[in-house]
N, CA, C, O and CB atoms as a CASP TS submission, in Angstrom:
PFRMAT TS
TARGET T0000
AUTHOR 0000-0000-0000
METHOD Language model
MODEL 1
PARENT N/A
ATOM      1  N   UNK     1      26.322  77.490-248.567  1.00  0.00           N
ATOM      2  CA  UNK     1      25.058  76.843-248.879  1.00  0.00           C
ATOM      3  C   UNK     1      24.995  75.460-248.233  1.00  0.00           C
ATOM      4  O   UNK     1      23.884  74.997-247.974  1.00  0.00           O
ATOM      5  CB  UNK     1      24.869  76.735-250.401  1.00  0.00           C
ATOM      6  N   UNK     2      25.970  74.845-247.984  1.00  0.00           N
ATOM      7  CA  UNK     2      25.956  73.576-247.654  1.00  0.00           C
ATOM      8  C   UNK     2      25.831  73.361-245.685  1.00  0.00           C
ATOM      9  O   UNK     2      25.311  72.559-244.909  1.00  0.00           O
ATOM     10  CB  UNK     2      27.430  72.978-248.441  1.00  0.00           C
ATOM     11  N   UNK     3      26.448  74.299-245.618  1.00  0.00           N
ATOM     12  CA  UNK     3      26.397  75.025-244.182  1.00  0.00           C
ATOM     13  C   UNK     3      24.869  75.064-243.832  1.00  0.00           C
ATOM     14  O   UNK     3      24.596  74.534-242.755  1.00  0.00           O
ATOM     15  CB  UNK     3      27.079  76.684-244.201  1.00  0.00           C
ATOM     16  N   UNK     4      23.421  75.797-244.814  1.00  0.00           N
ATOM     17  CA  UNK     4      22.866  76.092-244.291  1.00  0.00           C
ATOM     18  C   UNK     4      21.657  74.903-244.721  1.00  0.00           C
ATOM     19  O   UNK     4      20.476  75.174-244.507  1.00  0.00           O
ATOM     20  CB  UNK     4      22.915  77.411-244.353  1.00  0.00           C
ATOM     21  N   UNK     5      22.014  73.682-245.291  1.00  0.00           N
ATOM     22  CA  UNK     5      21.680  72.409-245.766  1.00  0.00           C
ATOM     23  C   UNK     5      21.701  71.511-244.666  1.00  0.00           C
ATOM     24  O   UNK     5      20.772  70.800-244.282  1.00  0.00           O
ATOM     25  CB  UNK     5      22.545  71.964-246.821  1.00  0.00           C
ATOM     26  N   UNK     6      22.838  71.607-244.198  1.00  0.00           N
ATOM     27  CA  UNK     6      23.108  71.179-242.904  1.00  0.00           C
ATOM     28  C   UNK     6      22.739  71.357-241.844  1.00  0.00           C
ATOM     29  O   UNK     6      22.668  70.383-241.094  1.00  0.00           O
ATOM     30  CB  UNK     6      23.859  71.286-242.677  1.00  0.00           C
ATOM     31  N   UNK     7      22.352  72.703-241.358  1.00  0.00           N
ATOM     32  CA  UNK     7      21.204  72.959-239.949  1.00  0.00           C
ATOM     33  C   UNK     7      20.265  72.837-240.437  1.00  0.00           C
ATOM     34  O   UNK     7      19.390  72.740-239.577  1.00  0.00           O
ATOM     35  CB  UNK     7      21.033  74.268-239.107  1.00  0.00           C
ATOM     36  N   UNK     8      19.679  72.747-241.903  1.00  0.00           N
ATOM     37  CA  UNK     8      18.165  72.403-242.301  1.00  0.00           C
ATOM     38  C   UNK     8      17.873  71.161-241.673  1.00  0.00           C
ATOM     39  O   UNK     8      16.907  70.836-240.982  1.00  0.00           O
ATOM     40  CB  UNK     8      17.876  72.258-243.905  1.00  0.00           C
ATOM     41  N   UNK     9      18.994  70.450-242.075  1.00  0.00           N
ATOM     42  CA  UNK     9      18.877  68.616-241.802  1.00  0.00           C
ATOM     43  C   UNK     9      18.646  68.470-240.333  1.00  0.00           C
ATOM     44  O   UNK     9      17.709  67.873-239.803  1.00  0.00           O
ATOM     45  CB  UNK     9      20.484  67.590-242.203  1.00  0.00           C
ATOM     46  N   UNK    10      19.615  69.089-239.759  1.00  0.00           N
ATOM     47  CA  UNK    10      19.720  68.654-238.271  1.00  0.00           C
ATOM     48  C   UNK    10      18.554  69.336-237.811  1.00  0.00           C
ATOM     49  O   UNK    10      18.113  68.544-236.979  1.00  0.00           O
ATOM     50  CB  UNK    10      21.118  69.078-237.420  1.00  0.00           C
ATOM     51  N   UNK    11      17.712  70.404-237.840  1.00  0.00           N
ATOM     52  CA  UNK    11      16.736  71.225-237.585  1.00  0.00           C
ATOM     53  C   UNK    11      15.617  69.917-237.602  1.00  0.00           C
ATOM     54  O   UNK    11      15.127  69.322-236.642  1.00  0.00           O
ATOM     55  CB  UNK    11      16.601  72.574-238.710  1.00  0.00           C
ATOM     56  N   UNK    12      15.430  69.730-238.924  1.00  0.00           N
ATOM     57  CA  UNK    12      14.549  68.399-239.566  1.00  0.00           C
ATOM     58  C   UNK    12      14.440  67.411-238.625  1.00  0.00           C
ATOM     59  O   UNK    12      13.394  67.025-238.102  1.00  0.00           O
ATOM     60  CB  UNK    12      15.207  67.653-240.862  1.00  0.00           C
ATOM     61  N   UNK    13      15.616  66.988-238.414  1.00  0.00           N
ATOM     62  CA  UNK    13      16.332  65.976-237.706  1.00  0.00           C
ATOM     63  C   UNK    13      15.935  65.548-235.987  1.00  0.00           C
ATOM     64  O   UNK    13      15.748  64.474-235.415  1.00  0.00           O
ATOM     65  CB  UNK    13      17.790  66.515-237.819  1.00  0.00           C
ATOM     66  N   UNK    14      15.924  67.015-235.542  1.00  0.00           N
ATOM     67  CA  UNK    14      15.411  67.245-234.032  1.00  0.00           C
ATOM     68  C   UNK    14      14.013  67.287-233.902  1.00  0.00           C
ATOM     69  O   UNK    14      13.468  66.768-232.927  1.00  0.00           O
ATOM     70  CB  UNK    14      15.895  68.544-233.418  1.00  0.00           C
ATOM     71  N   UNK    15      13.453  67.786-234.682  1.00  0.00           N
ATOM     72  CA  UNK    15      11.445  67.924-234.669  1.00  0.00           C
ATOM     73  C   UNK    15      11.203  66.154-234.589  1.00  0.00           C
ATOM     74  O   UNK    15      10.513  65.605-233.730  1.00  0.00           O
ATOM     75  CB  UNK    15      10.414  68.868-236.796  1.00  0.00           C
ATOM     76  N   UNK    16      11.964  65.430-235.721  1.00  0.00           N
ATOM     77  CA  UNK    16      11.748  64.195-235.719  1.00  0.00           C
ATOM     78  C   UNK    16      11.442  63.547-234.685  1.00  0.00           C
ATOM     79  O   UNK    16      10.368  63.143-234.238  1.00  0.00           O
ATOM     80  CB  UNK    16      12.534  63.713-236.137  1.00  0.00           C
ATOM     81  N   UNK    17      12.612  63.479-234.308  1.00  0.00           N
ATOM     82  CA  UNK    17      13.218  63.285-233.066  1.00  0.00           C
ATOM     83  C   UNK    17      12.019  63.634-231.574  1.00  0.00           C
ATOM     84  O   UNK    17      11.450  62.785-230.887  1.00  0.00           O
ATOM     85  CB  UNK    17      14.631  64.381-233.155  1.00  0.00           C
ATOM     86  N   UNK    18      11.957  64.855-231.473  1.00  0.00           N
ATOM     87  CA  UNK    18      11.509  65.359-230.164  1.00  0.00           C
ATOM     88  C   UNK    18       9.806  64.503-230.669  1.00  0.00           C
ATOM     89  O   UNK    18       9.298  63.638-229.955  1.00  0.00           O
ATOM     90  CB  UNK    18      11.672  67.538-229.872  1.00  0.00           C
ATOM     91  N   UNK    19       9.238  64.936-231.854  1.00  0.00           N
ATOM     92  CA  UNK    19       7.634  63.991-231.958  1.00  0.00           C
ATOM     93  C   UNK    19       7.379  62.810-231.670  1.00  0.00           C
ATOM     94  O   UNK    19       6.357  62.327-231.181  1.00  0.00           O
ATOM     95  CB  UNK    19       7.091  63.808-233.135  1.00  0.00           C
ATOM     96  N   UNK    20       8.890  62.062-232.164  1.00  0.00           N
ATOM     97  CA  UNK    20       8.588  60.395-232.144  1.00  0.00           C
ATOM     98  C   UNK    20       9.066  60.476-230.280  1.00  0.00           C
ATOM     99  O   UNK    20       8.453  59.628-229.632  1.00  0.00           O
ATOM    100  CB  UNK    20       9.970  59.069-233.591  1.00  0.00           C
ATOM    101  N   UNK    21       9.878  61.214-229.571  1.00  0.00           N
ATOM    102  CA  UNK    21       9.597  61.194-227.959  1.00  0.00           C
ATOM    103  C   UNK    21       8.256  61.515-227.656  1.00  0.00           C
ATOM    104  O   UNK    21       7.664  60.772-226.873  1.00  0.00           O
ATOM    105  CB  UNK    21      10.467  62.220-227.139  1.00  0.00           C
ATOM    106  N   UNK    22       7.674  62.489-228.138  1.00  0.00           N
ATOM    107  CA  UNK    22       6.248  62.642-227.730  1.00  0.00           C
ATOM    108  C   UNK    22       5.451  61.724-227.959  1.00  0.00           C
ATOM    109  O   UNK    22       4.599  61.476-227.105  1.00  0.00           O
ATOM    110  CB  UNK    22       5.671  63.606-228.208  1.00  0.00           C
ATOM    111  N   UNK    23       5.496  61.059-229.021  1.00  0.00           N
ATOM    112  CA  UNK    23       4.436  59.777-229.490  1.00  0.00           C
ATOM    113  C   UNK    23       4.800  58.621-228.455  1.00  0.00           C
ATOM    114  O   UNK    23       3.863  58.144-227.814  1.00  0.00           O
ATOM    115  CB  UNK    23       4.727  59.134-231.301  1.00  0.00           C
ATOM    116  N   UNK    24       5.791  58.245-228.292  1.00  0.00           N
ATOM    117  CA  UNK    24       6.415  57.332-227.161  1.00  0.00           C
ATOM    118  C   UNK    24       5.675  57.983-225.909  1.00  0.00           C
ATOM    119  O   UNK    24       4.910  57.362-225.172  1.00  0.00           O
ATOM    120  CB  UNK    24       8.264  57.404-227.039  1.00  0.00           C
ATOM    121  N   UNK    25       5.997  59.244-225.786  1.00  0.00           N
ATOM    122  CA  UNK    25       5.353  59.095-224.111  1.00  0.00           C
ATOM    123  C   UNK    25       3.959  58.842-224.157  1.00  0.00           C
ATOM    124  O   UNK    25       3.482  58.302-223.159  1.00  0.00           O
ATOM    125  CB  UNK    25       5.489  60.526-223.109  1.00  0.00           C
ATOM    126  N   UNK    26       3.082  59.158-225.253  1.00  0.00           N
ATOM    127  CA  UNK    26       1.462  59.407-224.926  1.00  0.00           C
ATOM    128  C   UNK    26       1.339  57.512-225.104  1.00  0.00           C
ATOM    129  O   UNK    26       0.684  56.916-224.249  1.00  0.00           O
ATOM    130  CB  UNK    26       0.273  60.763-226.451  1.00  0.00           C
ATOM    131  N   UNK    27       1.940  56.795-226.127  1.00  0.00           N
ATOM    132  CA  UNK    27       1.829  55.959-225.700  1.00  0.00           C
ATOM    133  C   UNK    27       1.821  54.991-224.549  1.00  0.00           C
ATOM    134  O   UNK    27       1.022  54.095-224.276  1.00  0.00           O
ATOM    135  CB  UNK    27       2.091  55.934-226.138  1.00  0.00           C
ATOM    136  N   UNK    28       2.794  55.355-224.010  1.00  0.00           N
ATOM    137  CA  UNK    28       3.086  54.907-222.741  1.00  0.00           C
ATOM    138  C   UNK    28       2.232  55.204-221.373  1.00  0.00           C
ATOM    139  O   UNK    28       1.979  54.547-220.364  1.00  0.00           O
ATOM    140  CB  UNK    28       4.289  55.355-222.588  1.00  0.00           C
ATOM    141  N   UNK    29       1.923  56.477-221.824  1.00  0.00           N
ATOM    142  CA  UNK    29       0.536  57.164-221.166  1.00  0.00           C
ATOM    143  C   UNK    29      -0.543  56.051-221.231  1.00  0.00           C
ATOM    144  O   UNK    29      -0.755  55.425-220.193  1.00  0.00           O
ATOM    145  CB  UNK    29      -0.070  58.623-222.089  1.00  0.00           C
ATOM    146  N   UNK    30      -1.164  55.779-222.221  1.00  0.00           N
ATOM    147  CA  UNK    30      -2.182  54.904-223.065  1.00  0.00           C
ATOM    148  C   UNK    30      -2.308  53.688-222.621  1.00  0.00           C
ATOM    149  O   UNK    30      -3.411  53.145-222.565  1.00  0.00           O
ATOM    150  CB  UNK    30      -1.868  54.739-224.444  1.00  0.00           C
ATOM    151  N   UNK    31      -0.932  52.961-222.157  1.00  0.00           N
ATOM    152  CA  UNK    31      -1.103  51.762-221.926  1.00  0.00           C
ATOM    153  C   UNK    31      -1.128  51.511-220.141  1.00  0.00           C
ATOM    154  O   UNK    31      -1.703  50.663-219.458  1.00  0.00           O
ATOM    155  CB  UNK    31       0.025  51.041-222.768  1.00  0.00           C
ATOM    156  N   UNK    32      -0.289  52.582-219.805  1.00  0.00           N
ATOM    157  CA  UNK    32      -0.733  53.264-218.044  1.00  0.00           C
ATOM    158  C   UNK    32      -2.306  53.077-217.972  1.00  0.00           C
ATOM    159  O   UNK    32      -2.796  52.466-217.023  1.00  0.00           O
ATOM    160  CB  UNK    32      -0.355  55.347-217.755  1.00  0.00           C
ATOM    161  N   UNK    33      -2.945  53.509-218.791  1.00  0.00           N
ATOM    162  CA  UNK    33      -4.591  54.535-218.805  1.00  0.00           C
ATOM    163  C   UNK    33      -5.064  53.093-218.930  1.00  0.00           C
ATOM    164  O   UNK    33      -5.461  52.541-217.904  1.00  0.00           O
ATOM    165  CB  UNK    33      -5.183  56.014-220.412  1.00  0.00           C
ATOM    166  N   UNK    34      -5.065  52.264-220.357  1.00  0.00           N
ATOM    167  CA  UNK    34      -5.939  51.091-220.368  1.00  0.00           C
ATOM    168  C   UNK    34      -5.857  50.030-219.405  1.00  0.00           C
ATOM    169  O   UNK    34      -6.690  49.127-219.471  1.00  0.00           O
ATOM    170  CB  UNK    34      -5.815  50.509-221.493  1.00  0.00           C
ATOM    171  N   UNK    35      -4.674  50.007-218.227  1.00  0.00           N
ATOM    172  CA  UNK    35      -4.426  49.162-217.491  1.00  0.00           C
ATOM    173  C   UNK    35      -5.434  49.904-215.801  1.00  0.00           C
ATOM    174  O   UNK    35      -5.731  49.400-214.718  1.00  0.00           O
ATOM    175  CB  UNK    35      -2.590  48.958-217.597  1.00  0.00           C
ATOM    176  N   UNK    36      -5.569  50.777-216.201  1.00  0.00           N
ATOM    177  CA  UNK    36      -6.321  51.981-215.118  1.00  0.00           C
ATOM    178  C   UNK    36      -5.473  52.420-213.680  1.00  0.00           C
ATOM    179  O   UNK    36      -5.776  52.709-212.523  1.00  0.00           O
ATOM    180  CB  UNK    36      -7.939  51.263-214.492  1.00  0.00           C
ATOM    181  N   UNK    37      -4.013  52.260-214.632  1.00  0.00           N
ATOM    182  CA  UNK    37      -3.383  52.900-213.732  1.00  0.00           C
ATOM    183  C   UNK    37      -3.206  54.170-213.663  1.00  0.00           C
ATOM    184  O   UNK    37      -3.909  54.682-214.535  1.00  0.00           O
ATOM    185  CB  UNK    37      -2.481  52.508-213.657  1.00  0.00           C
ATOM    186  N   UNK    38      -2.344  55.352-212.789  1.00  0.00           N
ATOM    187  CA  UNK    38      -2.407  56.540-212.798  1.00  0.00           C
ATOM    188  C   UNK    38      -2.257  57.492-214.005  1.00  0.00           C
ATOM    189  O   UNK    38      -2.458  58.696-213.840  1.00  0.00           O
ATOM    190  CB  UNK    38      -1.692  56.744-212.011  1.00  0.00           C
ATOM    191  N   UNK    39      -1.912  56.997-215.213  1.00  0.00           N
ATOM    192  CA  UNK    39      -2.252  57.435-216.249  1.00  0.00           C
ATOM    193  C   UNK    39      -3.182  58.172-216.848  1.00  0.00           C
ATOM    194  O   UNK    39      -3.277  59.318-217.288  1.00  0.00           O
ATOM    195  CB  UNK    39      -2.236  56.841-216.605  1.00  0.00           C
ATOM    196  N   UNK    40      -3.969  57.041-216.736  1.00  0.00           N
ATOM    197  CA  UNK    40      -5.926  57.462-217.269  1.00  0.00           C
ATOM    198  C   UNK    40      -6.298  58.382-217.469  1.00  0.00           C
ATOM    199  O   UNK    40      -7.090  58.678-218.364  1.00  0.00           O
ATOM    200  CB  UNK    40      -7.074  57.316-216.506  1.00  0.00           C
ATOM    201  N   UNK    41      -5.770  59.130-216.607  1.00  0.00           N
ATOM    202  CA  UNK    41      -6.464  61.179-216.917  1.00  0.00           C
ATOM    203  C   UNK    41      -5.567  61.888-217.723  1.00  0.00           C
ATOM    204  O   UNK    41      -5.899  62.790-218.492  1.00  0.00           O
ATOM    205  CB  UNK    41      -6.508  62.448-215.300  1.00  0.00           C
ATOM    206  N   UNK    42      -3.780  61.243-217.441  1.00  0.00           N
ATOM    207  CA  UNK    42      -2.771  61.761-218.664  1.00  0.00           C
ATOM    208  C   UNK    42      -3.144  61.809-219.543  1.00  0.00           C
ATOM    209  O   UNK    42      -3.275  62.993-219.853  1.00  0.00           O
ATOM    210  CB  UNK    42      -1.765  61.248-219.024  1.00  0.00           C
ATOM    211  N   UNK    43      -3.510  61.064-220.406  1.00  0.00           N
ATOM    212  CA  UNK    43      -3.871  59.972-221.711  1.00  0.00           C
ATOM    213  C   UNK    43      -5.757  60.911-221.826  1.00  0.00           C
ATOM    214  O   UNK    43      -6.000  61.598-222.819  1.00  0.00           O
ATOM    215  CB  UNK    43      -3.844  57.433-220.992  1.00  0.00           C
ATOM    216  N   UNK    44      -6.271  60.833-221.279  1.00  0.00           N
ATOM    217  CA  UNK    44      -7.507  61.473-221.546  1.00  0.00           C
ATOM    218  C   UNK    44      -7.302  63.154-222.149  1.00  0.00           C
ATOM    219  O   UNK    44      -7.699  63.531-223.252  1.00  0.00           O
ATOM    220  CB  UNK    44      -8.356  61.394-220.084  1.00  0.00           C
ATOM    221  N   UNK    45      -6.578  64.033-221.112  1.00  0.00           N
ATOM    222  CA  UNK    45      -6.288  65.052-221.352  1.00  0.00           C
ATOM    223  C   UNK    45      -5.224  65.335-222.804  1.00  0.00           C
ATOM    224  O   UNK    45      -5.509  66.268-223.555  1.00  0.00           O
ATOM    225  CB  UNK    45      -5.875  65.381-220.120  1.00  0.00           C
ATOM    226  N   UNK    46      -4.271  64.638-223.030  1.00  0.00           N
ATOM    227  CA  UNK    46      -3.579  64.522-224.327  1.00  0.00           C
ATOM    228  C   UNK    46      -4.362  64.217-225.589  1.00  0.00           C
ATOM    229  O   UNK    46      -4.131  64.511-226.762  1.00  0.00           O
ATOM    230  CB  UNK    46      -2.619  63.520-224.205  1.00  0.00           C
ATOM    231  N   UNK    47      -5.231  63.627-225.090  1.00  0.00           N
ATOM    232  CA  UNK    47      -5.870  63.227-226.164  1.00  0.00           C
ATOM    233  C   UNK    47      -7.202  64.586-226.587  1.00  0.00           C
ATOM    234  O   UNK    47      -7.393  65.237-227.614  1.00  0.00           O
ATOM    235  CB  UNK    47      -6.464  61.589-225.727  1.00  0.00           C
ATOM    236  N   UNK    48      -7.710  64.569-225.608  1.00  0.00           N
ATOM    237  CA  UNK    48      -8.429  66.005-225.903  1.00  0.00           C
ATOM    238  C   UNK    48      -7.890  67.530-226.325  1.00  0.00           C
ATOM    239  O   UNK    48      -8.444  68.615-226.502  1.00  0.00           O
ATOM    240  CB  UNK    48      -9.036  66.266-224.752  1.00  0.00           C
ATOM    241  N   UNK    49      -6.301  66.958-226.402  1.00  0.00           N
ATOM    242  CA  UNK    49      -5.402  68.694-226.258  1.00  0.00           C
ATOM    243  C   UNK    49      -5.419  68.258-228.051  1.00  0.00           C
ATOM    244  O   UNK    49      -5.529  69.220-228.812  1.00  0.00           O
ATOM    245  CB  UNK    49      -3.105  68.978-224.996  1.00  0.00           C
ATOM    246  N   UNK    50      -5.329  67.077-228.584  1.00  0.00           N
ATOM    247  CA  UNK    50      -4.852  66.386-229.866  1.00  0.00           C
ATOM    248  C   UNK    50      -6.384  67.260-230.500  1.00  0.00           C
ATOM    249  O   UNK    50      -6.494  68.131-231.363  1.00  0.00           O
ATOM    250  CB  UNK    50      -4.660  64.200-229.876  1.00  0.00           C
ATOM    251  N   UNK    51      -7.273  66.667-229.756  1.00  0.00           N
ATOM    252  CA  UNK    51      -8.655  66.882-230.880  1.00  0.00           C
ATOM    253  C   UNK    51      -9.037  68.310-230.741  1.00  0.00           C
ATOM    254  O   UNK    51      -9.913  68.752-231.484  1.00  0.00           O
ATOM    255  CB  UNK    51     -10.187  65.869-230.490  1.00  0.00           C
ATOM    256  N   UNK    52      -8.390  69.178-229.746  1.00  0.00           N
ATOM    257  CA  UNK    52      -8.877  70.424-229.820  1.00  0.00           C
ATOM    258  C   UNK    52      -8.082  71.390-231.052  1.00  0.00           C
ATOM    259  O   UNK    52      -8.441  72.308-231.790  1.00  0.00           O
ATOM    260  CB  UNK    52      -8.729  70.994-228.344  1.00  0.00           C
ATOM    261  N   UNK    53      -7.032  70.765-230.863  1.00  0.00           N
ATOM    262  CA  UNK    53      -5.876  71.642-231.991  1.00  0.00           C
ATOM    263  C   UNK    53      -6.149  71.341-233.055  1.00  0.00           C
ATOM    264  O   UNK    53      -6.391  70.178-233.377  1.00  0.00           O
ATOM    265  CB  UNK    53      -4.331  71.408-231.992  1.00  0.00           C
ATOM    266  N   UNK    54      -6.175  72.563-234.028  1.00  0.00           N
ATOM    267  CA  UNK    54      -6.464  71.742-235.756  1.00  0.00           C
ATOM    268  C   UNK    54      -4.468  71.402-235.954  1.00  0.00           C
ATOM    269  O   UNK    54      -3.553  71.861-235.270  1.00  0.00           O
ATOM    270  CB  UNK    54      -7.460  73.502-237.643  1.00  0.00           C
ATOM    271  N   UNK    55      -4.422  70.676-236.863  1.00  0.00           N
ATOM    272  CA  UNK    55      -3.450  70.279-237.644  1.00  0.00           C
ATOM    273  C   UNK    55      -2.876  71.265-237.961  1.00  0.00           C
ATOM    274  O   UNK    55      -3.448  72.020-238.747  1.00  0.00           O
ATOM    275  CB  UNK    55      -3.731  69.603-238.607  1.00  0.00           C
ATOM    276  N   UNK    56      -1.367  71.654-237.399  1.00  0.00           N
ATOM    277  CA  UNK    56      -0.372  72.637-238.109  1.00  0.00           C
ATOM    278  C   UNK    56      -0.094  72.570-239.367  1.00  0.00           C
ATOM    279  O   UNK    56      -0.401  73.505-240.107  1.00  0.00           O
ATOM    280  CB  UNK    56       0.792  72.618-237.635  1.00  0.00           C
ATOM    281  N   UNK    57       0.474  71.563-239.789  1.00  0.00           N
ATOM    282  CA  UNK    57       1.289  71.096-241.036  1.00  0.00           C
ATOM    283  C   UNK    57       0.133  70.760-242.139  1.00  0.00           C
ATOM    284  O   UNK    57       0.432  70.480-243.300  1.00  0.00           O
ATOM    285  CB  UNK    57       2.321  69.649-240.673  1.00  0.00           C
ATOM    286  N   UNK    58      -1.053  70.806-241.727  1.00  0.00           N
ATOM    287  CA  UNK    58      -2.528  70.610-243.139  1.00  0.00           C
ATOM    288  C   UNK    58      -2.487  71.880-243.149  1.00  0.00           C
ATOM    289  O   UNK    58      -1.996  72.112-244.253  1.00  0.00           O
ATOM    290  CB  UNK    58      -4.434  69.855-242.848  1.00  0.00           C
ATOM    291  N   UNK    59      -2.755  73.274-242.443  1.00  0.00           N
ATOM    292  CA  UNK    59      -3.059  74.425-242.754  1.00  0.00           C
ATOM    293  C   UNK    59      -2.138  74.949-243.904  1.00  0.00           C
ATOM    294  O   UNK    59      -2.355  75.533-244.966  1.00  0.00           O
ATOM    295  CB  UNK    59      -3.054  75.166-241.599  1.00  0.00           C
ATOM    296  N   UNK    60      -0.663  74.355-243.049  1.00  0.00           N
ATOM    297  CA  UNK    60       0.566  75.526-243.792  1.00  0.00           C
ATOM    298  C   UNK    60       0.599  74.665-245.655  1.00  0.00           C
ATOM    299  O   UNK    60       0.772  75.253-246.722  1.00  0.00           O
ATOM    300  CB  UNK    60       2.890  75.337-242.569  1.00  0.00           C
ATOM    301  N   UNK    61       0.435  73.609-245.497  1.00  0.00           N
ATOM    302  CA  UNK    61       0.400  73.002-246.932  1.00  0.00           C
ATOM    303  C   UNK    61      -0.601  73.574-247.638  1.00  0.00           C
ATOM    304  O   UNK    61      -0.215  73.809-248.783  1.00  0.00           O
ATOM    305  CB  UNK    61       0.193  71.524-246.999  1.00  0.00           C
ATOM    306  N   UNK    62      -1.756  73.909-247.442  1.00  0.00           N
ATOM    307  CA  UNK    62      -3.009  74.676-247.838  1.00  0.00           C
ATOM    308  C   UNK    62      -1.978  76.207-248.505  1.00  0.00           C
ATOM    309  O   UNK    62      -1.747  76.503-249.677  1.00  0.00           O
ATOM    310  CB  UNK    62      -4.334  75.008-246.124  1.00  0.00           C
ATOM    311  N   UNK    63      -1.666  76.722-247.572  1.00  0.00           N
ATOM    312  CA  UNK    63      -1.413  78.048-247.482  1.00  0.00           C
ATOM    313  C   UNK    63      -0.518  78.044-248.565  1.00  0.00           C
ATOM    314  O   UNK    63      -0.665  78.980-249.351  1.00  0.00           O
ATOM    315  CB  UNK    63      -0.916  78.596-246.152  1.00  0.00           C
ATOM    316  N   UNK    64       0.642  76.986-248.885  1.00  0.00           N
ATOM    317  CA  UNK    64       1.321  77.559-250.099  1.00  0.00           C
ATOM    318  C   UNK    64       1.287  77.064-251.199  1.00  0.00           C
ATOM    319  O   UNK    64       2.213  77.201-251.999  1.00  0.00           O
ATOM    320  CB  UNK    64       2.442  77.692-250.008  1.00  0.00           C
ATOM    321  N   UNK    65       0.155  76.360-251.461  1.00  0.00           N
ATOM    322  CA  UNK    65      -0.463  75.784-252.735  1.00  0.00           C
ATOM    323  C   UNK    65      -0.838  77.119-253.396  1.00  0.00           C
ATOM    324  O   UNK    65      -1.589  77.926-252.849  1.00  0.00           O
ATOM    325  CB  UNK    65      -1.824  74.694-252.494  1.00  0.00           C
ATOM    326  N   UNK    66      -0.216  77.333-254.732  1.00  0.00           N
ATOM    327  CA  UNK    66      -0.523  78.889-255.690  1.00  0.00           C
ATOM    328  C   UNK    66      -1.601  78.248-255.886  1.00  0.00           C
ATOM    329  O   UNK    66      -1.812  77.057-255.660  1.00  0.00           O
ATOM    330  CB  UNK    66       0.420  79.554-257.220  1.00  0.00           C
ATOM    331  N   UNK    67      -2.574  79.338-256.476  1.00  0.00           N
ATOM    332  CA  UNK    67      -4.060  79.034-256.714  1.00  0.00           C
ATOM    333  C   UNK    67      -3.560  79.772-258.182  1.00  0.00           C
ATOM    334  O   UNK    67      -4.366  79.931-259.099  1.00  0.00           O
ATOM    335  CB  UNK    67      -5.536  79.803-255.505  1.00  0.00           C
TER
END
């Protein structure tokens, strides 16, 4: 059990991880884009990929709320 506590964590651990790299790059994108360097269209397109997707993690919380 503790075994499988443990790849929970580290599992946990890596999503963390790999999002807060993703948030870093779009930022970095962002500040490329507002300076109107080659960015600008990065940062445009990320941002439209953001508003097209609904929210993973609002659906699945929905989904296992017992009614």
């Amino acid at each position: 059990m503790h075994a499988d506590h443990s790849a929970r964590a580290a599992d946990l651990y890596r999503a963390e991880m790999e999002q807060r790299a993703s948030r870093e790059r779009l930022l970095a994108v962002a500040r490329t884009s507002k300076a109107g360097g080659p960015g600008h269209d990065e940062a445009h397109e990320a941002s439209d990929e953001r508003e097209d997707r609904p929210d993973e993690h609002q659906g699945q919380a929905r989904e296992q709320v017992p009614r």
